[in-house]
C-alpha positions in Angstrom: 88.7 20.8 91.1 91.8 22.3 89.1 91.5 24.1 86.1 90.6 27.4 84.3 87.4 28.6 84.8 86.0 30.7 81.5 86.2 34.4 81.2 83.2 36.9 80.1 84.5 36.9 76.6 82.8 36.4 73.4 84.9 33.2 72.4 85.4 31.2 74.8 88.2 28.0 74.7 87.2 24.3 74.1 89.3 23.5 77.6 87.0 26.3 79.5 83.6 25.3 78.0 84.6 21.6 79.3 86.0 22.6 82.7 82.7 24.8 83.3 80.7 22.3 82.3 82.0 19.5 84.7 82.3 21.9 87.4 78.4 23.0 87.1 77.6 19.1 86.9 79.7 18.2 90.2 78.7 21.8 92.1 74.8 20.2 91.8 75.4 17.1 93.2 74.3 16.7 96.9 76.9 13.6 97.4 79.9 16.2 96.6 81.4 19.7 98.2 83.6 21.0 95.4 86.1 23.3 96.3 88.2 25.1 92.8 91.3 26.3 91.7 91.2 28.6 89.0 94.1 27.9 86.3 93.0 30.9 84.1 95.4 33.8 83.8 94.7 36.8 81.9 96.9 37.1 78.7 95.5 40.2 76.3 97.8 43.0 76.9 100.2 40.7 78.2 103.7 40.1 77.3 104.7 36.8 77.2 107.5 36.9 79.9 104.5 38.5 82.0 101.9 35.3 80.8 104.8 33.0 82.2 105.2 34.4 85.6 101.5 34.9 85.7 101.3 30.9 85.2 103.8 29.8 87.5 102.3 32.0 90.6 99.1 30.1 90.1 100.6 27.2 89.7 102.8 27.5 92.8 99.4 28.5 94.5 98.3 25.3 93.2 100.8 23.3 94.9 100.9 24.9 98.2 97.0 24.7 98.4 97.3 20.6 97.7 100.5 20.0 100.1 98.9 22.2 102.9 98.3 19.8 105.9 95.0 21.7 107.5 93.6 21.8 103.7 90.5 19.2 103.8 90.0 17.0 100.6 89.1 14.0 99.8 90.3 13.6 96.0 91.5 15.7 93.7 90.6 16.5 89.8 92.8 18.2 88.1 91.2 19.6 84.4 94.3 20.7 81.7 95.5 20.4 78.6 98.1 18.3 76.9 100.8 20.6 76.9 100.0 21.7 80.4 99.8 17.5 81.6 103.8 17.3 80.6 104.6 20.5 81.7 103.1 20.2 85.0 101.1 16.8 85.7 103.8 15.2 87.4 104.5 18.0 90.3 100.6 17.9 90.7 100.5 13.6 91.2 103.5 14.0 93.6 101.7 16.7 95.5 98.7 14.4 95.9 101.0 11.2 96.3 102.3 13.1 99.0 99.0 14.1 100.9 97.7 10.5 100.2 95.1 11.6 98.1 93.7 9.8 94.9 94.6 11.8 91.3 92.0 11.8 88.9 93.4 13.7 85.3 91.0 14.9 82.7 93.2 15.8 79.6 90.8 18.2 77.4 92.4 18.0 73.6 93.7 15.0 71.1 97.1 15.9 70.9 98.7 14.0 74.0 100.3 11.6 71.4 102.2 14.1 69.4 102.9 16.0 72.4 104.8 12.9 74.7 106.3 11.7 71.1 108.0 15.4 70.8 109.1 15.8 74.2 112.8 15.5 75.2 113.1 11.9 77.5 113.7 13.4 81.2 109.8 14.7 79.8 108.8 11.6 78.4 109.9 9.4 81.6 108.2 11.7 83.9 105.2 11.5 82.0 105.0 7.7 82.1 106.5 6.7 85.5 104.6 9.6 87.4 101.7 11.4 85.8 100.1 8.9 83.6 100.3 7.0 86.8 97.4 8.9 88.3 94.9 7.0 89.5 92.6 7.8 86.6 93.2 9.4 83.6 90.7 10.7 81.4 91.2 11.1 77.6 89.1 12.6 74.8 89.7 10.3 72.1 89.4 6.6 71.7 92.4 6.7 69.4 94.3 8.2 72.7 93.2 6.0 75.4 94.0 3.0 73.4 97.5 4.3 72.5 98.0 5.1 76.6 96.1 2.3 78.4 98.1 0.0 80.7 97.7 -3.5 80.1 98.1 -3.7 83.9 95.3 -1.7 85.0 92.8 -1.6 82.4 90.6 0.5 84.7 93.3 3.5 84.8 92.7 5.0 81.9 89.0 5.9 80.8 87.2 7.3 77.6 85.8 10.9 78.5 84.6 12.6 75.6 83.9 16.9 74.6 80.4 17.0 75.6 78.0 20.0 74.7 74.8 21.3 75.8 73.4 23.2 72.8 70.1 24.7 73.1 67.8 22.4 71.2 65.9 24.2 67.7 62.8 23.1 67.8 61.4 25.5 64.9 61.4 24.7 61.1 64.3 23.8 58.9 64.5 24.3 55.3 64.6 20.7 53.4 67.3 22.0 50.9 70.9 23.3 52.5 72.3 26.6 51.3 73.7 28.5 54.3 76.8 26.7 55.4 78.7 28.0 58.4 82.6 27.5 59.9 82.7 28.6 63.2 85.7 28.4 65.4 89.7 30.5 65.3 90.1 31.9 62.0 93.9 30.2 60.9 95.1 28.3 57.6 95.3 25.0 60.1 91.5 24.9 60.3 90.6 24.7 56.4 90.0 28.3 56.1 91.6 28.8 52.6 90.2 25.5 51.2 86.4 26.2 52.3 86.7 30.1 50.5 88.1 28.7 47.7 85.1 25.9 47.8 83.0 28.7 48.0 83.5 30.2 45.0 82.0 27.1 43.3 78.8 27.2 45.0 75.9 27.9 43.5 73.4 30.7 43.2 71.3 31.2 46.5 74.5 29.0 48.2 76.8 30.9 51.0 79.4 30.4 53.4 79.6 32.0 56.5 83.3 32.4 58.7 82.6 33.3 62.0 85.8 33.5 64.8 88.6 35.0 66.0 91.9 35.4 64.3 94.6 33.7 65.5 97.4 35.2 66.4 100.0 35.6 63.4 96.9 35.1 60.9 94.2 37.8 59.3 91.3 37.9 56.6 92.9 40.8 55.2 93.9 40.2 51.7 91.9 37.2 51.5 89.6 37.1 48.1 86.2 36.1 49.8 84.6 35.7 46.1 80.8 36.8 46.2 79.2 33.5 47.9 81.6 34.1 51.0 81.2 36.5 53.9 83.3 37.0 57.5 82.8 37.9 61.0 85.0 38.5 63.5 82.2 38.2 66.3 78.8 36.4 66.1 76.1 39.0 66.2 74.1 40.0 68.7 72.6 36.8 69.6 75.6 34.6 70.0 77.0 31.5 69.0 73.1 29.8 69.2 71.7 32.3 66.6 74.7 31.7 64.4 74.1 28.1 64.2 70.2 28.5 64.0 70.5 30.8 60.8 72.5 28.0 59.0 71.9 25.1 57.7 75.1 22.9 57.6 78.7 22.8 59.4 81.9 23.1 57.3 84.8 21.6 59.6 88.0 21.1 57.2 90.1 21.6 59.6 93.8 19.5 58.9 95.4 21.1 62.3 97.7 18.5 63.5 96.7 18.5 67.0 93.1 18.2 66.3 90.8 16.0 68.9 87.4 16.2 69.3 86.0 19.5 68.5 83.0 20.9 70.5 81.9 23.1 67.7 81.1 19.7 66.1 79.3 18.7 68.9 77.6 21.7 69.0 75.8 22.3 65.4 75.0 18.9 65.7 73.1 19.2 68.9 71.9 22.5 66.8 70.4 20.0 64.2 72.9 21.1 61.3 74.9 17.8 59.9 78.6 18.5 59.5 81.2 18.2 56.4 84.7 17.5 57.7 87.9 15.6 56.8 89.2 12.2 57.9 91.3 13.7 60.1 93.4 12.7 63.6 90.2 11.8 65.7 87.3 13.5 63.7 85.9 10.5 62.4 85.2 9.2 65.8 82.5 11.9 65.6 81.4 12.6 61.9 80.2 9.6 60.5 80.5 9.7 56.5 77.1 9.1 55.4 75.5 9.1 58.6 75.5 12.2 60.0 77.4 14.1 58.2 80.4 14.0 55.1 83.5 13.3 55.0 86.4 14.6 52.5 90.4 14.5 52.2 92.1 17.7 53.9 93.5 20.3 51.9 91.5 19.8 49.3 89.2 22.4 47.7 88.0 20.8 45.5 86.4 17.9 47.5 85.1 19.8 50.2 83.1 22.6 47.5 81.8 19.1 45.8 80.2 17.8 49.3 78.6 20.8 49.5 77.0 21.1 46.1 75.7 17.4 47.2 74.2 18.3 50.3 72.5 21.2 48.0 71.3 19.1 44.9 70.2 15.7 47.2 67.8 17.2 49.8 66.8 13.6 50.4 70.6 13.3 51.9 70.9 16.5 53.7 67.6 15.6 55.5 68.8 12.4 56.3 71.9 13.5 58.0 70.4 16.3 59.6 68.9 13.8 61.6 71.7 11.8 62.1 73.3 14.7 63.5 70.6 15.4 65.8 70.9 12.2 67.3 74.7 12.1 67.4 74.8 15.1 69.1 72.2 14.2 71.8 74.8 11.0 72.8 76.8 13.9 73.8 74.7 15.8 76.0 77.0 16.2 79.4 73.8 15.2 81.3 74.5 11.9 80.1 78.2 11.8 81.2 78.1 13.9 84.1 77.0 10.2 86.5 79.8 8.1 85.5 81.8 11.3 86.7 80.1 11.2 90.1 80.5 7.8 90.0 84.1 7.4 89.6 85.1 10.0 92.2 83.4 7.6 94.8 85.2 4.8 93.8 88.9 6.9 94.0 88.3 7.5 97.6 86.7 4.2 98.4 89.4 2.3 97.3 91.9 4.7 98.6 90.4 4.2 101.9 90.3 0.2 101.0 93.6 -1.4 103.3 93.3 -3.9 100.7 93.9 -2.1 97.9 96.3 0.3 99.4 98.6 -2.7 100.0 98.2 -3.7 96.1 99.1 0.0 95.4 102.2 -0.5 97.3 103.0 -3.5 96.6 103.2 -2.3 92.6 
């Protein structure tokens, strides 16, 4: 397994929360012996001339470890991003290509499209001809696989969504919403602006909690948070789980133009909170307007601060898709997921070791 195991940070990334995930799932299963390479490199304090040779020593590590003859595996799965599939997917596929080993790619993120449309064509070749080749490739986003699937091989390219593993509230919830929360990096991209200016509009006993990070290049400072709006840097002492269990509804108006499938979606859904967010790139795969959650236009103030004075004066709907978001969120449990993932690694090195259908492979 190839990717970049999480740090002991307080926000962690989308890409590590996957990759951890899958690699707990695989590292229990008795059928398996998982071996990893960790991607991660440390970047606070770093320049980035430093981040870039940090990157390419592991990723040279990477390579000698999979063209090694006396290294022993059986298949390898390699966990990155978009960016880092054009960058580096097809050196990885002809490492693999050259052992003889079956490639399976798990792209974490919904922004492979813009990415292969925006790279020069030596980039965009190599993307096609070699890595997208793999023989499986795993993408977050129905939108995605149905833009990249081959009409050859419909079995190359498979739908493998975020999943989450929330802890479960079971206590009481109130029946009228009032505490909404957006959690997640603090930058204009995600809606910030437009959910404190909705803010302002709320009524009284109504407030909007930001919790996050800055990004890079972006601050709170200066921002007019009104009375109704507060921020934190950090979740408080209890984490991310307390944060979503003292709110009552997720506000997600994000318009970031490589958005996919957020996990912090996933996540206050699993938490019981149902979620406004715009129709946006692949979000609506997830939020369903009306069903478990709302749906507005991005960049628009004035919408989103109207959806949540509904979900505050129509407890009959905010009940309603509370529970839809309860059971959206369980669909997305990893324990559901984590078998077809077992399952499909048995099937790369069975038909690898199939002299049928290596002489199919060769023959194409």
């Amino acid at each position: 397994m190839i990717g970049p195991v999480p740090a002991d940070e307080e926000f962690v990334s989308g890409i590590q929360l996957s990759f951890a995930s899958m690699l707990e799932a695989l590292l229990r299963e008795p059928s398996l012996e998982v071996v990893v390479h960790d991607l991660s490199v440390t970047r606070e304090g770093r320049s980035p001339l430093r981040q870039s040779i940090d990157e390419a020593r592991v990723f040279a590590s990477l390579v000698g470890r999979i063209t090694t003859p006396w290294s022993r595996f059986d298949a390898v799965l390699f966990n990155t991003s978009a960016g880092g599939l054009l960058r580096s997917g097809g050196i990885v596929r002809s490492a693999c290509k050259a052992r003889g080993v079956p490639l399976m790619v798990r792209v974490f993120g919904g922004d492979l499209d813009l990415l292969a449309d925006e790279a020069n064509e030596r980039t965009r070749q190599t993307f096609e001809r070699s890595t997208l080749m793999a023989d499986r490739v795993l993408l977050q986003t129905h939108s995605l696989c149905e833009r990249f699937k081959s009409s050859d091989d419909c079995r190359r390219v498979r739908w493998w969504p975020t999943t989450r593993n929330a802890t479960r509230f079971n206590g009481a919830r109130p029946d009228q919403a009032r505490r909404f929360l957006y959690l997640g990096p603090i930058r204009p991209e995600k809606g910030i602006l437009e959910a404190v200016e909705a803010s302002k509009r709320l009524p009284d006993g109504a407030s909007l909690t930001l919790v996050g990070p800055h990004h890079v290049g972006f601050t709170m400072d200066g921002v007019d948070l009104g009375d109704r709006c507060q921020f934190l840097e950090a979740p408080p002492e209890g984490g991310v789980e307390e944060v979503l269990r003292n709110h009552d509804v997720l506000v997600f108006p994000s318009y970031h133009k490589r958005e996919g499938m957020p996990g912090v979606i996933l996540e206050a859904m699993q938490s019981g909170l149902p979620v406004i967010s715009t129709r946006w790139r692949a979000i609506p795969e997830l939020v369903e307007d009306g069903d478990n959650g709302v749906l507005v236009a991005p960049r628009c103030p004035n919408g989103l601060g109207a959806a949540m004075r509904r979900l505050i004066e129509t407890p009959t709907l905010f009940r309603r898709l509370r529970e839809g978001a309860r059971i959206t969120g369980e669909r997305f449990r990893s324990v559901h997921w984590e078998p077809k993932l077992v399952r499909w690694i048995h099937e790369l090195v069975e038909e690898r070791s199939s002299p049928m259908q290596g002489d199919r492979r060769s023959a194409s």
